[in-house]
C-alpha positions as CSV (number, residue, x, y, z in Angstrom):
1,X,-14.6,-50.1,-16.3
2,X,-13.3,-50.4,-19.7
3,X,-10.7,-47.8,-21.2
4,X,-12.3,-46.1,-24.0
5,X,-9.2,-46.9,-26.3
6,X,-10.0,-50.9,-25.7
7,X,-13.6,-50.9,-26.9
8,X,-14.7,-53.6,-29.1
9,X,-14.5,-52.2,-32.9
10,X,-18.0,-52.7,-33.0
11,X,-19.1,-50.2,-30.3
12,X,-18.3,-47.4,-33.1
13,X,-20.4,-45.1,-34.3
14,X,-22.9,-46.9,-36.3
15,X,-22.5,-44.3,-38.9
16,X,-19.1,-45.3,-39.8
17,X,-20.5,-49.4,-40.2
18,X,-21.7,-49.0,-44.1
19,X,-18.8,-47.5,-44.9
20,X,-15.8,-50.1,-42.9
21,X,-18.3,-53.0,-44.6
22,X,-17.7,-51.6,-48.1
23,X,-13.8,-51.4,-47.6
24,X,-13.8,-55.0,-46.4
25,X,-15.7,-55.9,-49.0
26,X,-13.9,-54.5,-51.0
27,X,-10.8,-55.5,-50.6
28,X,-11.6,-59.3,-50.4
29,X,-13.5,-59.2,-52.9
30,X,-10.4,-57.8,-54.9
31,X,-7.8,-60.5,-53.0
32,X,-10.1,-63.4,-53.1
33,X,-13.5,-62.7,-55.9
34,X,-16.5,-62.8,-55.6
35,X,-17.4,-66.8,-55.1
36,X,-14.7,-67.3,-52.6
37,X,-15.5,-64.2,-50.4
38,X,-17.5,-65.3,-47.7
39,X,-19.9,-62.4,-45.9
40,X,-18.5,-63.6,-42.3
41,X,-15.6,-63.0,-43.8
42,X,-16.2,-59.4,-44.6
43,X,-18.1,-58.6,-41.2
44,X,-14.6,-60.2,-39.7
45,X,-12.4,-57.8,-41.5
46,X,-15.1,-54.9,-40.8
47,X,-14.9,-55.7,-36.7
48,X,-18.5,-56.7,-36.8
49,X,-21.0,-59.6,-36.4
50,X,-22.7,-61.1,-39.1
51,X,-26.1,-60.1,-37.9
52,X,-24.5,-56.3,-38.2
53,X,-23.5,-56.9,-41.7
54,X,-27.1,-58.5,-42.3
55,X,-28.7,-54.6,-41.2
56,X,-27.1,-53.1,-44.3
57,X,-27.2,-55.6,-46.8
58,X,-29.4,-58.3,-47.6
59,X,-26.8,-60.6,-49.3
60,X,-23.2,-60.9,-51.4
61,X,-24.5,-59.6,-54.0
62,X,-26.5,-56.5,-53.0
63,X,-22.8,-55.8,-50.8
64,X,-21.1,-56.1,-54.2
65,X,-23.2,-54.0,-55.9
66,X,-22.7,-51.3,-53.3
67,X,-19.2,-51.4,-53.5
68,X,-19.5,-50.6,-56.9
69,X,-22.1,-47.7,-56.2
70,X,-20.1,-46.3,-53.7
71,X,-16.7,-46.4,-55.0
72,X,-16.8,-46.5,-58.9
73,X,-20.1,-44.4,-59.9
74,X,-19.0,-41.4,-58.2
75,X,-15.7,-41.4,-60.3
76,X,-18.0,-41.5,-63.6
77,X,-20.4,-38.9,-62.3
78,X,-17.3,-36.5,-61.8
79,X,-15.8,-37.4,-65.3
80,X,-19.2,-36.8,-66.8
81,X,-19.5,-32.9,-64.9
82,X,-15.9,-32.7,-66.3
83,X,-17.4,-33.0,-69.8
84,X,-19.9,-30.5,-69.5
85,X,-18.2,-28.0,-68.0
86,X,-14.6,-28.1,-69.3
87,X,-14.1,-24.9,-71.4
88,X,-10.3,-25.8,-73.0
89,X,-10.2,-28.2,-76.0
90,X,-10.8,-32.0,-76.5
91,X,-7.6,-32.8,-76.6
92,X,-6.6,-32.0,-73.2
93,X,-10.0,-33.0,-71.7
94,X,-8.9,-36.5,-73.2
95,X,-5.9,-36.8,-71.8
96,X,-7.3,-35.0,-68.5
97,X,-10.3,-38.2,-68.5
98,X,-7.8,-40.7,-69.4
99,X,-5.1,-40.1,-66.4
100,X,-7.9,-39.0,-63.8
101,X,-9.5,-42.2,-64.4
102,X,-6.3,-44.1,-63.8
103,X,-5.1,-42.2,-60.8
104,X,-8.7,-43.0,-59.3
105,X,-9.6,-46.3,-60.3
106,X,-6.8,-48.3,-62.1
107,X,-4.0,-47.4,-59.7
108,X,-6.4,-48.5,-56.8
109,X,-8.0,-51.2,-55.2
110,X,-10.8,-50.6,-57.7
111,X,-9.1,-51.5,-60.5
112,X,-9.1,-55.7,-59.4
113,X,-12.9,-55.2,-59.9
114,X,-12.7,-55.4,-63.3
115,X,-10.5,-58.7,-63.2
116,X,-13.2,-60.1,-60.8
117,X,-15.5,-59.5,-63.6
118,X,-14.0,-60.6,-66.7
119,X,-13.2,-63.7,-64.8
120,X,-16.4,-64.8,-62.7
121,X,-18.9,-63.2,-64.9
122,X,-19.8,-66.5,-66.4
123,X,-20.4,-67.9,-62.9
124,X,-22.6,-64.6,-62.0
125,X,-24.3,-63.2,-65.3
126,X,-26.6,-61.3,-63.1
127,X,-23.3,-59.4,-61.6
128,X,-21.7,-59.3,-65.2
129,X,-25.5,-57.3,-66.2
130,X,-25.3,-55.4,-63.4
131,X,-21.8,-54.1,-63.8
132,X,-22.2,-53.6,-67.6
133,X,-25.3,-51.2,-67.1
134,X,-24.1,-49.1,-64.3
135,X,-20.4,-49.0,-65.7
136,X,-19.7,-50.2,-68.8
137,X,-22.1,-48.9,-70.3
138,X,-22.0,-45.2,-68.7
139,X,-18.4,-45.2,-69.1
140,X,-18.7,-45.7,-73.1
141,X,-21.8,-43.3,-73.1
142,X,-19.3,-40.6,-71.6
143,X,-16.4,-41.4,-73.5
144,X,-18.8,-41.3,-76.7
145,X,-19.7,-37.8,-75.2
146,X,-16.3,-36.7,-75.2
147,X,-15.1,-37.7,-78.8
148,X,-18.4,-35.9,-80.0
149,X,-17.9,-32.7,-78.8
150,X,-14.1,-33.1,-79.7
151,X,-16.0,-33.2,-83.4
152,X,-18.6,-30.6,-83.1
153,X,-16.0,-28.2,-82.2
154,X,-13.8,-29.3,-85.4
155,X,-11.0,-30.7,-83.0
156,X,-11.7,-34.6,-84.0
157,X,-12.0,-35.8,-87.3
158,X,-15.5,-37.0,-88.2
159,X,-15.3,-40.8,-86.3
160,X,-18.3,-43.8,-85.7
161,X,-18.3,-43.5,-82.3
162,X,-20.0,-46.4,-80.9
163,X,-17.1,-49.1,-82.0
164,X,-14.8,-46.4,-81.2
165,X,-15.6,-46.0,-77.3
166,X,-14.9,-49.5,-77.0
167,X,-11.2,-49.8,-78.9
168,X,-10.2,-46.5,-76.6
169,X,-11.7,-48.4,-73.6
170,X,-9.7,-51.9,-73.9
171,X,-6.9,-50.6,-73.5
172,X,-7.2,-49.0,-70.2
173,X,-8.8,-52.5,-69.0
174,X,-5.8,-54.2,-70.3
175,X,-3.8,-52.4,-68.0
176,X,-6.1,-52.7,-64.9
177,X,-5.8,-56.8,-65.5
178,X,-2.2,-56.9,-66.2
179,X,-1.5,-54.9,-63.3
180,X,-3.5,-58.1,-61.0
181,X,-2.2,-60.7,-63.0
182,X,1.7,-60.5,-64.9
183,X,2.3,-57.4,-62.9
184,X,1.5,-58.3,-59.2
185,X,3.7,-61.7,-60.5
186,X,6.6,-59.1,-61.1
187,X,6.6,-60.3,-65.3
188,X,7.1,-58.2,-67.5
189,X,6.2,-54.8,-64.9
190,X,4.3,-52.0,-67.3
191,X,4.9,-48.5,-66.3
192,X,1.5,-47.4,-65.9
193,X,2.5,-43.4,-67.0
194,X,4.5,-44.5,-70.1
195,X,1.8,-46.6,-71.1
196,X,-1.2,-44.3,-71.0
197,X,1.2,-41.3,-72.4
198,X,1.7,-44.0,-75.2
199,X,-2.2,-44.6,-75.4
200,X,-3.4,-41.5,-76.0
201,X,-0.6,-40.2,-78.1
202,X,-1.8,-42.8,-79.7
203,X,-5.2,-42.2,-80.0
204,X,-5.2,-38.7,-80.5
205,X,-2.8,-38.5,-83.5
206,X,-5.7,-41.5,-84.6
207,X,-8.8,-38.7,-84.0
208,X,-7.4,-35.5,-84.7
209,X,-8.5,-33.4,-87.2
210,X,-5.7,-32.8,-90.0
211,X,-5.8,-29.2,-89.9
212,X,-5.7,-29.2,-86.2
213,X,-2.2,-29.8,-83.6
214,X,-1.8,-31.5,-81.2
């Protein structure tokens, strides 16, 4: 009889199989990308078969697409209630929204989803769609949300918005691919706190509202 403790990893709960094939996925996705990554690949790192992996998801992409579901939407959906419900003034829910976002995506795994992107998106256009409309383009629409409040309530200066969501977004990307590319090669290491203090110092003394301080 076999000791509990030396089960196979795939007797678990079944439960718990989504989840341990989204963290495998994940993470080779991030250390390998997305044409490299090979689904047996993933079920190995997970503990299960092939065929188990198969149950859940019908192919790399539809796996990929529920890594990004299950890891980055959340994050969005929480900055978005942060919006609507934060009673202090634009200025700190900008810098709230700007650091929350890096301590739960850029200074993650998550954030070498984005290099994946930018750099096999020309391979997969489907993915690079995909990604746009459930993130980019969400992630714009909320940061849009923010600088127009920051103006309705006479914080911001009046500002076109739509070009303006993306110059405060490039930034933060920036520092997601530098971090997986010159910074994991130990050139040139970016502080990650001294940069986005720099940012939106940066950015705010660039939006605010003459008669308002920061």
């Amino acid at each position: 009889m076999l000791c509990p403790f030396n089960k196979p990893r795939w007797e678990r709960r079944k439960e718990a199989r989504p989840q341990e094939l989204l963290a495998a996925a994940l993470d080779l996705f991030v250390e390998r990308g997305f044409a490299v990554t090979r689904l047996e690949d993933v079920a190995k790192r997970a503990g299960v078969s092939k065929g188990t992996l198969y149950l859940y998801f019908a192919n790399k992409e539809e796996l990929f697409k529920a890594v990004v579901r299950e890891n980055i939407l959340p994050v969005l959906g929480e900055a978005e209630a942060m919006i609507d419900s934060f009673e202090g003034n634009s200025i700190d829910l900008f810098r709230d929204i700007v650091l929350g976002w890096w301590e739960r995506v850029g200074d993650t795994t998550l954030s070498g989803i984005t290099k994946l992107i930018l750099a096999e998106s020309g391979n997969f256009p489907e993915l690079a769609k995909f990604y746009h409309d459930e993130v980019i383009s969400r992630g714009n629409a909320m940061i849009g949300r923010l600088l127009q409040r920051g103006i309705e309530r006479g914080e911001f200066r009046q500002l076109e918005i739509q070009n303006l969501t993306k110059v405060i977004v490039a930034p933060i990307i920036m520092l997601m691919m530098w971090k997986h590319s010159f910074g994991a090669c130990q050139i040139e290491p970016i502080s990650p706190k001294d940069y986005l203090n720099s940012f939106i110092d940066l950015c705010l003394h660039g939006v605010l509202n003459d008669e308002v301080g920061a």
